[in-house]
C-alpha positions, 0 to 999 in steps of 0.5 A: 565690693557691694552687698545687695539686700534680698528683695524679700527683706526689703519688702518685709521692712516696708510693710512692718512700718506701714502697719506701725504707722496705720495703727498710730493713726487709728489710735490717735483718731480714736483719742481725739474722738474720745476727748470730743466725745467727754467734752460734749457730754460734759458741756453745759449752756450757762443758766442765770440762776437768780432769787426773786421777792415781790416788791412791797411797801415796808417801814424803812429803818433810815440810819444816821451813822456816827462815830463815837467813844465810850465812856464808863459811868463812873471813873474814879482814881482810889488812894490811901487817906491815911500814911504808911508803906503798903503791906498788901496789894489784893487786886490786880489790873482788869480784876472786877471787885465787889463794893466795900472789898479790900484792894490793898492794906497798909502796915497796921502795927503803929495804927493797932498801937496807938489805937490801943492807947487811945482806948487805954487814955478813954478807959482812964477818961471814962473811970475819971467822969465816972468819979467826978460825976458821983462828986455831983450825986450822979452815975453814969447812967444818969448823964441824960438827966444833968443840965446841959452846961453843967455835963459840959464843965465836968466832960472838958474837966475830966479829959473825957471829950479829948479822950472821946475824939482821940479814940474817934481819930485812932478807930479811924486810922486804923480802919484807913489801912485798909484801902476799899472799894466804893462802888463796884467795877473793874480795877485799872491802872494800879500804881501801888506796890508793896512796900512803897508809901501808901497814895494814889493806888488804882483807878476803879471804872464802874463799866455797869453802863456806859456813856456814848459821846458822838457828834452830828451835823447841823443839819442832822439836828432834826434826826435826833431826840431824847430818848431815841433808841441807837446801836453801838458796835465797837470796831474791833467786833462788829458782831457785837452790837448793843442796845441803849438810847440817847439821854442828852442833846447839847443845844448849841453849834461848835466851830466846826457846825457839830452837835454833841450828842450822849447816849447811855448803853448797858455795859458789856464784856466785849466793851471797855472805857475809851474804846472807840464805837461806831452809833447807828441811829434809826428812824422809821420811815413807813409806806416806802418801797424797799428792797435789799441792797444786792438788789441795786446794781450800777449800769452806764453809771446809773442804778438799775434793778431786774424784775421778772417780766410776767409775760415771757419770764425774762429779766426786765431792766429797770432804771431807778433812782435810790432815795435813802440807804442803811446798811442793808436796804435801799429805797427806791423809786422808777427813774421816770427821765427813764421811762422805767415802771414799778409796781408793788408785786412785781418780781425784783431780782435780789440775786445772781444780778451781777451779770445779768442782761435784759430780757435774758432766760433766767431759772428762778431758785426756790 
């Protein structure tokens, strides 16, 4: 048996999906209107922002970089003179000490002992030329006014010169217990322990200045002369960097066609004996035209700077040829195979150069 919608039915169906579809459209018109609309209003052209200084004639710092290894001023290896186990160790490795502080000591009760009896044996001595002195109608204090020979027979006959030297050699046993500094520095490489025989006990390193060794080239022979100021930057710190200068200059050529050089640097914390460095040595060179590096870009395998052309205030390509660097400038001069022009007071781009075209807009930061 069939069944048959009412027509109303099937017309009201019809018109509810009509308005469902239109009001989907309309909302779906109103978000792309939307999004078109936030786009416009947030798009913006791109603008080359650029930092520009006029070119001028400068005194040009050429550098000559080397590398180079330090070296304390004073190294030295401290041990006992004299023979016992080691009762006391005072420093430690990377400790600074004073001149003449105690770094380690030996057992001192046999030295304390036979000292005790070379003062008692020079007690006796004394008391004895005291006697025998009186013998030849003289005192003690008198031995100035004895003939020479004479003092010199009663001495060895009382014993009192192997009695002097005895209590000499005691004094100076004793005072050997205690191992001291000889200069000031820092203490390295100690090897001494407690309750081993006294020897070798550590290595002091006087890092008060320090001696620089690099090599030039032969053909760098003329770059370099006493007393030349150099900059010395340990690589692991860049950030350090220390004044000195150069102290000696080795007149002859190695196999290899180097030069030693010495320089001489104040010594640091940051620095310590055979760290390697990195020397930089400068000279001037005045009335160049220098720019800073960032200035300088690569295009078509050539170097090309930006000015300001003074008419339209665009970006002005310009071929150069680099002459000398350091580590923050170059020198230049116009690449004339080119036709490029530059003159003192022109405006050089030395920023927001990467992507720059000639003769683009540019808006100049201040």
């Amino acid at each position: 048996m069939k069944t048959y919608r009412p027509f109303t039915t099937v017309l009201m169906l019809a018109l509810v999906a009509g308005l469902v579809c239109g009001c989907k459209n309309k909302k779906d018109k109103e978000e792309t209107k939307d999004t078109t609309e936030m786009a416009r209003g947030t798009f913006k052209a791109d603008q080359n922002i650029v930092t520009v200084e006029p070119l001028a004639l400068k005194t040009f710092n050429k550098q000559l970089i080397c590398n180079g290894k330090l070296e304390a001023q004073s190294k030295v290896t401290v041990q006992f003179s004299a023979q016992g186990a080691i009762a006391q160790v005072n420093v430690r490795d990377g400790q600074r000490v004073q001149k003449g502080q105690v770094l380690a000591s030996l057992d001192k009760e046999q030295p304390r002992r036979q000292l005790e009896q070379a003062r008692l044996s020079f007690d006796k001595a004394e008391m004895s030329l005291a006697d025998k002195l009186l013998d030849y109608g003289y005192k003690l204090a008198d031995t100035a006014k004895i003939p020479t020979e004479q003092k010199r027979v009663i001495y060895i006959n009382t014993g009192f010169i192997d009695a002097k030297m005895a209590l000499e050699n005691a004094e100076r046993t004793f005072a050997q217990c205690d191992l001291k500094a000889p200069f000031a520095g820092k203490v390295a490489s100690v090897k001494g322990r407690k309750f081993e025989q006294g020897g070798q006990f550590c290595t002091l390193i006087d890092d008060s200045r320090y001696m620089v060794r690099f090599s030039i080239l032969e053909t760098e022979y003329g770059f370099v002369h006493i007393g030349q100021p150099v900059m010395v930057s340990p690589f692991v710190n860049n950030e350090v960097v220390l004044k000195g200068q150069i102290v000696s200059i080795n007149p002859t050529v190695d196999q290899n066609g180097q030069i030693a050089v010495t320089a001489e640097v104040p010594g640091a914390d940051e620095l310590m004996d055979g760290m390697n460095v990195r020397i930089t040595v400068e000279n001037s060179v005045p009335n160049q035209m220098v720019v800073p590096k960032s200035a300088v870009v690569i295009r078509d395998n050539m170097e090309v700077l930006f000015r300001i052309d003074p008419e339209t205030g665009h970006s002005l390509w310009t071929y150069v040829n680099v002459i000398m660097s350091n580590t923050q400038e170059h020198v230049v001069e116009p690449n004339k195979d080119r036709g490029a022009d530059l003159n003192i007071g022109d405006l050089i781009i030395t920023t927001g150069n990467l992507n720059l075209g000639d003769d683009a807009a540019v808006v100049i930061q201040e």
